[in-house]
C-alpha angles and dihedrals in degrees: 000000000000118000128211139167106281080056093120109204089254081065105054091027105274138129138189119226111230091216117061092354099247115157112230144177106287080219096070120067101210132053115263091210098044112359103249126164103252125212139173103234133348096219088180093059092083085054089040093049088037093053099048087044090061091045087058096040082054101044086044095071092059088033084065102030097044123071110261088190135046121190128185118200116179095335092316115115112210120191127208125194117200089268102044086046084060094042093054088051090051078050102051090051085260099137105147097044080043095062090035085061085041092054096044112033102041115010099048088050092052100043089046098051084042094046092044103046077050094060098037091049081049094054099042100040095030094232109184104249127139110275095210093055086053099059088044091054088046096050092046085055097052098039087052098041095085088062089063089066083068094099098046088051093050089059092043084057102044090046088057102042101031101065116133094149106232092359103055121000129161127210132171109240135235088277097053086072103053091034080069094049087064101044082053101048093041091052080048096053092055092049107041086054114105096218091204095072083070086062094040097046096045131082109243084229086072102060120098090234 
């Protein structure tokens, strides 16, 4: 039989470990470089990614309409949501540190719940987009998924440096919590997703070779 480049490795006996990414014999059942279980294909992985993907869309609308600091000053306690945190920096004359927040705390969320829900809707309906667009667009999501961890490390920061007792104090709110939670499912998502059901599930016309 002829091989050519649309030949994926099930179909010649290979697998690729998930792990550490080692191609290996589809007759053995562990990994010869780290031990790991192998297996073809992991089919719940689209239920799995779908379902973690829903929890974050969910947890991102209290993320964004609770305080995620609280801030007493002199007695007065003073709450912040994601947007009027932003909003005070631009205030205060803060504008790059204003656009980094932005970027980070509203904008990556967004485009990551939006860029995943995209890929996994192309999986699962088979919808004729370029495949290669779509792993570029899923390596981009995971490799910009840790910056959205920046506001919760300003806040971090803020609740161990500002701490005068009565006259000046510094909490994280109900939504930092929550604003946590998405940045975790959605990090999930992009894990738990076996990448090869998008070659398997995709007609070979369709990719952008």
């Amino acid at each position: 039989m002829s091989q050519t480049s649309s030949t994926q490795g099930n179909q010649v006996g290979l697998y690729t470990c998930q792990n550490c990414k080692k191609v290996n014999l589809s007759k053995a059942t562990k990994c010869c470089r780290c031990d790991t279980a192998l297996a073809e294909r992991d089919f719940l992985s689209i239920q799995k990614a779908w379902a973690l993907l829903i929890t974050a869309a969910i947890l991102l609308v209290p993320a964004n309409v609770y305080p995620i600091s609280l801030i007493t000053k002199q007695g007065k306690v003073t709450e912040d949501t994601i947007f009027s945190g932003i909003l005070h920096t631009i205030h205060l004359g803060m504008i790059p540190i204003a656009i980094i927040l932005f970027i980070a705390s509203i904008l990556v969320p967004w485009l990551k719940i939006i860029g995943l829900a995209t890929y996994l809707t192309a999986i699962t309906f088979k919808i004729p987009m370029s495949k290669r667009t779509l792993m570029r667009g899923y390596h981009i999501i995971e490799w910009i998924g840790r910056w959205s961890m920046l506001d919760l490390c300003v806040i971090s920061l803020t609740v161990a440096l500002v701490n005068m007792g009565q006259l000046l104090d510094a909490k994280p709110g109900p939504a930092a919590t929550a604003f946590a939670l998405v940045i975790l499912f959605t990090q999930l998502a992009a894990k738990v997703l076996d990448t090869r059901l998008l070659w398997d599930r995709m007609d070979s016309k369709h990719d952008s070779n």
